[in-house]
C-alpha positions in Angstrom: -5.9 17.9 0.3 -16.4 27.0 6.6 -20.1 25.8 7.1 -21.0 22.8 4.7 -23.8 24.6 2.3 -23.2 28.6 4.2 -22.2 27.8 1.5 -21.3 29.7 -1.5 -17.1 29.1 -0.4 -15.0 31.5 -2.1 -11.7 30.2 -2.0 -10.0 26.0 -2.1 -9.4 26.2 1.5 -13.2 26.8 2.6 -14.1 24.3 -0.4 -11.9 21.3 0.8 -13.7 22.0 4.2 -16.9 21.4 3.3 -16.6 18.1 2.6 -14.6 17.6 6.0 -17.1 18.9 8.4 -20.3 16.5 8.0 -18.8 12.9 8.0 -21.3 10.8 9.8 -20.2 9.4 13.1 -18.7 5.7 13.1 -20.7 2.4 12.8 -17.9 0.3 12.3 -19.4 -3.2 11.4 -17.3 -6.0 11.8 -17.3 -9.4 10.3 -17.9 -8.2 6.7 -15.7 -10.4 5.7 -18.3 -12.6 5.7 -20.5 -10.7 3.6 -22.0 -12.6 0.1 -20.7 -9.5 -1.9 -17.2 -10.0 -0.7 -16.7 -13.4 -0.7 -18.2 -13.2 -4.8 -15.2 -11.1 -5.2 -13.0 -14.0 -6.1 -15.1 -14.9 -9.2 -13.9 -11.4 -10.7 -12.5 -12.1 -14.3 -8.6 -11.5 -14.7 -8.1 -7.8 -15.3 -6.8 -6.1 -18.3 -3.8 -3.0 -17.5 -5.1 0.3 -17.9 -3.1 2.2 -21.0 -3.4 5.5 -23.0 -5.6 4.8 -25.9 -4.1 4.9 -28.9 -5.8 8.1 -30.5 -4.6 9.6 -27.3 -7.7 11.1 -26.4 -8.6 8.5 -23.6 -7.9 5.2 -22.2 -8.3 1.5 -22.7 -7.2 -1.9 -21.8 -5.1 -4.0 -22.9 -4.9 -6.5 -24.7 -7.7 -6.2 -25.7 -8.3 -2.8 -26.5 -11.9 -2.1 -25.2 -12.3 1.6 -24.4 -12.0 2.6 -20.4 -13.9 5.3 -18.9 -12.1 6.0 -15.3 -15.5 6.2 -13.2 -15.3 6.1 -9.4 -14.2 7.6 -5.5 -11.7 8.9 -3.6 -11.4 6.8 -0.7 -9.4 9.4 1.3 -10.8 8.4 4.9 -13.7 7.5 7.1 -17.0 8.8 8.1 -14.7 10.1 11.4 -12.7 11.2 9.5 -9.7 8.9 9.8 -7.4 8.0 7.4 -6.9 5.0 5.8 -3.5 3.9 7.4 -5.1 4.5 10.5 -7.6 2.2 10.6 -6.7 -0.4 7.3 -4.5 -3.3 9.5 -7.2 -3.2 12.5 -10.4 -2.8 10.7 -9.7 -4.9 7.3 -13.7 -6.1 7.0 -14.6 -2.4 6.8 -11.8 -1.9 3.9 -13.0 -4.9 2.3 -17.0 -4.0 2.7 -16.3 -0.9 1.4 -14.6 -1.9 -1.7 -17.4 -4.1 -2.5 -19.9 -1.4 -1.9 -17.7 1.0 -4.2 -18.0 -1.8 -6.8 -21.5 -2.6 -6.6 -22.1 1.7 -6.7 -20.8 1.1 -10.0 -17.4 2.2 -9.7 -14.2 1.1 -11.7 -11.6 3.0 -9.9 -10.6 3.7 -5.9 -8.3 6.7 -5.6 -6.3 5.9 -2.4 -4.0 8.7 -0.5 -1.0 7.2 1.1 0.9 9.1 3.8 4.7 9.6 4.1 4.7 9.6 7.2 3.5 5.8 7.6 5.7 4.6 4.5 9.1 6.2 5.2 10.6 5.5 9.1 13.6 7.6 7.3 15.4 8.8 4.9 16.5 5.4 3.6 13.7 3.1 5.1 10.2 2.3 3.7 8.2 0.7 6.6 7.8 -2.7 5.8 4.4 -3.6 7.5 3.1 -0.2 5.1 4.1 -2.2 2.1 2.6 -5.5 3.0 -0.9 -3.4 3.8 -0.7 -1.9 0.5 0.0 -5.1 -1.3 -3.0 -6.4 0.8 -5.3 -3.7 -0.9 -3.9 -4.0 -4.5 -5.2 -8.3 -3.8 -8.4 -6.9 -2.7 -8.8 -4.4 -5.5 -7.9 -7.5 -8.1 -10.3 -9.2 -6.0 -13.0 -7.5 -6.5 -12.0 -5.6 -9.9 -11.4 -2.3 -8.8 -8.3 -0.1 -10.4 -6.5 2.0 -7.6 -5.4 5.7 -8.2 -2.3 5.4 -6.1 -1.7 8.4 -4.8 1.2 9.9 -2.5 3.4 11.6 -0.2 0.7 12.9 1.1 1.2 14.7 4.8 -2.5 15.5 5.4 -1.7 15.5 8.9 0.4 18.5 9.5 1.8 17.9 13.0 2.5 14.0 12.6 5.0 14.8 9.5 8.5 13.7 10.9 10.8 16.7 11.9 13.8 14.9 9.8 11.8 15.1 7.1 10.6 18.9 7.2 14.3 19.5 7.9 15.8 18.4 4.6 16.4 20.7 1.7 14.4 20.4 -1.4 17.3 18.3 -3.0 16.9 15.5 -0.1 13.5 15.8 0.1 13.4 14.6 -3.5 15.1 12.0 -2.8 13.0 10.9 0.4 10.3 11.3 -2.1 12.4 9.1 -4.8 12.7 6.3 -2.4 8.6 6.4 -1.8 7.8 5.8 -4.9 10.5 3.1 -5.4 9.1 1.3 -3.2 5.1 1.7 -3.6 5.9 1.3 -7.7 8.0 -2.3 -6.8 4.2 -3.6 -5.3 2.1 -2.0 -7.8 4.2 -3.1 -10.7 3.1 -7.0 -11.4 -0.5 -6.0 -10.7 -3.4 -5.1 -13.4 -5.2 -3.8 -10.8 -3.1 -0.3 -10.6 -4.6 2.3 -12.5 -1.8 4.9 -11.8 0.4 6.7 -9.9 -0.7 10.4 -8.9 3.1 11.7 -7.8 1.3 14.1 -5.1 -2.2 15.6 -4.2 -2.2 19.5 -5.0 1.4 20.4 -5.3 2.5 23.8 -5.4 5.8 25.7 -6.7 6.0 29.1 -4.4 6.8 32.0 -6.0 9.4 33.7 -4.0 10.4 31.9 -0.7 8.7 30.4 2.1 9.7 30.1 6.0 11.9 27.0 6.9 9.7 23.6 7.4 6.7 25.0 5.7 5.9 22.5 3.2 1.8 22.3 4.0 -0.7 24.9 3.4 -3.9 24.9 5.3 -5.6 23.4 8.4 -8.8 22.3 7.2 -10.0 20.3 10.4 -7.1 18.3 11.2 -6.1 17.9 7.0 -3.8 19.9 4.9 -3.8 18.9 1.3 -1.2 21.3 -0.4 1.9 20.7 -0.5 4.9 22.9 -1.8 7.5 21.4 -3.5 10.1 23.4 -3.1 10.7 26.5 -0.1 12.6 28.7 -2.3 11.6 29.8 -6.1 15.6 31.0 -6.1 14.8 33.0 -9.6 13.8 30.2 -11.3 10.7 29.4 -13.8 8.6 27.9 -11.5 6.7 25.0 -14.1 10.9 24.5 -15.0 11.1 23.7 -10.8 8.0 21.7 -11.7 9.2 19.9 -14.6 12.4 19.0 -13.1 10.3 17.7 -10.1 8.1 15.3 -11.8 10.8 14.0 -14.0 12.6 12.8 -10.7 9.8 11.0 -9.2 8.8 9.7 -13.0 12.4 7.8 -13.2 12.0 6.6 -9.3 9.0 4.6 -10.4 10.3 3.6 -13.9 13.1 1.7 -12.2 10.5 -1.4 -11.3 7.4 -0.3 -13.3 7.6 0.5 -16.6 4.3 0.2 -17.4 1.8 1.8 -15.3 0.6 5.5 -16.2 1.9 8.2 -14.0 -0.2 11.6 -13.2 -0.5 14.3 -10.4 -3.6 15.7 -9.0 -3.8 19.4 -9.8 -6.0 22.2 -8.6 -7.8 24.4 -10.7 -6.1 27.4 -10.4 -2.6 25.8 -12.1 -3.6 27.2 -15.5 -1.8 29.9 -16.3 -3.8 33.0 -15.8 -4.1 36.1 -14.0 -4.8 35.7 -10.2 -3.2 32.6 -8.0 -1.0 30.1 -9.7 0.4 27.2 -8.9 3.8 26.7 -11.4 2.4 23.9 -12.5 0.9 24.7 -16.2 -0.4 22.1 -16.8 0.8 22.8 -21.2 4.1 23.3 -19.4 3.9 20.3 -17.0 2.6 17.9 -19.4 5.8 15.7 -21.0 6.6 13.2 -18.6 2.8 12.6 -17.4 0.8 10.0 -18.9 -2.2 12.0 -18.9 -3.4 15.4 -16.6 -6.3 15.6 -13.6 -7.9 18.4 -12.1 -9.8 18.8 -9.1 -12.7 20.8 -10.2 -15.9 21.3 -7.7 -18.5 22.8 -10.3 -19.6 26.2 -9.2 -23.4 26.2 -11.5 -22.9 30.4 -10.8 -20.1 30.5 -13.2 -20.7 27.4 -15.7 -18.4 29.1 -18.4 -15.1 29.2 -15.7 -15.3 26.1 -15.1 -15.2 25.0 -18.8 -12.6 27.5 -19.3 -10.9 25.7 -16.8 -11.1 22.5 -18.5 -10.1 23.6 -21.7 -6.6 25.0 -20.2 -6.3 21.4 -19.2 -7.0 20.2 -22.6 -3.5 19.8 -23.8 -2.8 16.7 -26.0 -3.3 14.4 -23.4 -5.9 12.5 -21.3 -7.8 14.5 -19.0 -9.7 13.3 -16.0 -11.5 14.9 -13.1 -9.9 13.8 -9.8 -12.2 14.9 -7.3 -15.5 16.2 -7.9 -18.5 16.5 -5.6 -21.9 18.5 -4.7 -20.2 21.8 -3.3 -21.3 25.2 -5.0 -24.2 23.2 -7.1 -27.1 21.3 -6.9 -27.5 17.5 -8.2 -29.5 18.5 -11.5 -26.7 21.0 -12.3 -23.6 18.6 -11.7 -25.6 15.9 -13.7 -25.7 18.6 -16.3 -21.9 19.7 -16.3 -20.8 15.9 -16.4 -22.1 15.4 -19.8 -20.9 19.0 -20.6 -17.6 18.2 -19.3 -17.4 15.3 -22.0 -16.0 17.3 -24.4 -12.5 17.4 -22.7 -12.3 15.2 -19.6 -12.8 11.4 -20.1 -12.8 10.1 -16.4 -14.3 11.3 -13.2 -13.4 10.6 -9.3 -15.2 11.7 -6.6 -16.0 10.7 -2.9 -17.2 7.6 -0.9 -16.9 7.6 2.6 -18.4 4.0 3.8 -21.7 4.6 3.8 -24.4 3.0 1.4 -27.1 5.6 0.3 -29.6 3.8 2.5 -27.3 4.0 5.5 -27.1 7.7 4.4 -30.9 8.3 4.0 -31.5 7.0 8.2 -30.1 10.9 8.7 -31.5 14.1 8.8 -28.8 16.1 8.8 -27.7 18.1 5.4 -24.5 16.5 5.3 -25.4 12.8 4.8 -28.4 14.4 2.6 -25.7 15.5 0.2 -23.9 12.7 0.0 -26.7 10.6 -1.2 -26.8 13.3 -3.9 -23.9 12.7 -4.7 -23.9 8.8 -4.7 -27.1 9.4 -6.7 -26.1 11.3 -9.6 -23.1 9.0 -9.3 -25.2 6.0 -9.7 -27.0 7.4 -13.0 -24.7 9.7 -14.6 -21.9 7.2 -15.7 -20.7 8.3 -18.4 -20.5 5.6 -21.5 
């Protein structure tokens, strides 16, 4: 994956801080399990799988075809901020409180971020207690009839990635990454409840070559969220690099889920224009992904970039919003460029960090105030 509202940030790093620096302080509350809205959960109806609607221009269920408008939060970490693996075996009632309030916010989908570093104890080992966590959560999500964006590799926590793994070359390192998404795809595969799998959060293809072990970009208070994919362009195309990566991870998860859509969360600057890139056009990237996200923060300065922006990610192919949130813009305005944004993105994901907008409202502080914005235009906005 900078003062919150200084704030008009001027490049992704000082953006993906905003949102960083004014998580509330914890009030963890225990014994939600308890809670009327959870325990209702079991009376969800069966869910239908999520699949690529059949004009292509969108998604729906099946089997019974009725049109699906991805709707919802990233669930990246706590008020802290912690992330989830830190805090999901100890603190389950939170988990489970949260995914009700998600549902009863009016979401359909929880985009989850799952770190290497707590599913792989090596080259050739998935942690097994990781596995059964994540298992746990796809139950809860069926439970209370939420779709997950699984999303991974992520190393979001830059000193805890294991030095064997920085080591490797980008050949291996594929593979480590292979083996991760063998694994998470053989628990998602049975279950309705998996929206898809985003390959990796923000991937980048250098061009030229970068110093030995740096894989992350970025230290945005404690969190980096790019990730380069290789170290070393060595000449080549860099979308080709790209390419070539996402078919690898595509067949890992093919090989126990044939079924579930597969995607990976871009920034805005991978269409292919003058200024930074990432390699990964997305008209170049686009064959072997079920459909295309972006992580656009609306800047209501510069309305017509943003659409540009969303038309170089209108392709042929499903487009949704991955992360979206109350940075360079007021509420009125993002309400606004939601229903603008209709004309090429059919889903939108943006952020819930476990607090209701009446917990939120008990503070003064500008932070909290935006985020039951947020939750606000959220709440109304949806569109149908």
């Amino acid at each position: 994956m900078a003062p919150l509202l200084a704030g008009h940030a001027r490049t992704w790093a000082k953006r993906r801080m905003l949102m960083l620096r004014y998580l509330l302080a914890p009030a963890i509350l225990m014994a939600l399990a308890l809670c009327p809205c959870v325990r209702a959960s079991a009376a969800q109806p069966r869910m239908e799988f999520v699949e690529v609607a059949k004009d292509g221009k969108g998604f729906a269920l099946a089997p019974s075809g009725k049109k699906f408008t991805p709707w919802g939060f990233n669930y990246d970490h706590d008020r802290r901020p912690r992330l989830l693996e830190e805090y999901w075996e100890a603190e389950w009632p939170t988990v489970a409180e949260d995914f009700a309030e998600m549902r009863d916010l009016g979401a359909n989908v929880v985009r989850i971020h799952l770190q290497l570093v707590k599913f792989m104890d090596g080259p050739d080992k998935p942690n097994a207690k990781s596995l059964e966590m994540l298992r746990r959560l796809i139950t809860l999500a069926e439970q209370t009839g939420l779709y997950l964006d699984i999303t991974g590799l992520a190393c979001y926590r830059k000193k805890e990635a294991p030095a064997w793994y920085d080591a490797l070359g980008e050949s291996e390192r594929w593979d480590v990454q292979a083996r991760f998404w063998e694994a998470v795809a053989a628990c998602g595969a049975g279950s309705p409840a998996v929206f898809c799998y985003d390959l990796m959060n923000e991937p980048v293809v250098p061009g030229g070559r970068r110093a030995a072990g740096e894989w992350v970009a970025g230290d945005l208070a404690g969190f980096s969220y790019v990730q380069f994919i290789t170290l070393d362009q060595a000449g080549r195309p860099r979308p080709e690099i790209a390419r070539q990566w996402i078919a690898r991870l595509k067949a890992a998860i093919r090989k126990h889920d044939p079924r579930h859509l597969i995607t990976v969360g871009l920034v805005p600057w991978s269409v292919d224009r003058p200024g930074l890139t990432s390699g990964f056009v997305p008209r170049e990237v686009a064959g072997d992904l079920d459909f295309l996200c972006v992580h656009l923060y609306p800047n209501e300065k510069k309305p017509e970039e943003d659409l540009e922006t969303l038309k170089g990610f209108s392709v042929g192919k499903p487009l949704v919003i991955e992360e979206i949130f109350l940075m360079n813009c007021g509420a009125d305005y993002l309400r606004k460029f939601i229903g603008e944004s209709r004309q090429y993105a059919c889903g939108w994901i943006g952020f819930y960090w476990g607090q209701t907008p009446a917990e939120l409202r008990q503070s003064r502080d500008i932070g909290p105030a935006l985020t039951a914005a947020w939750l606000e235009v959220f709440r109304t906005a949806r569109p149908e």
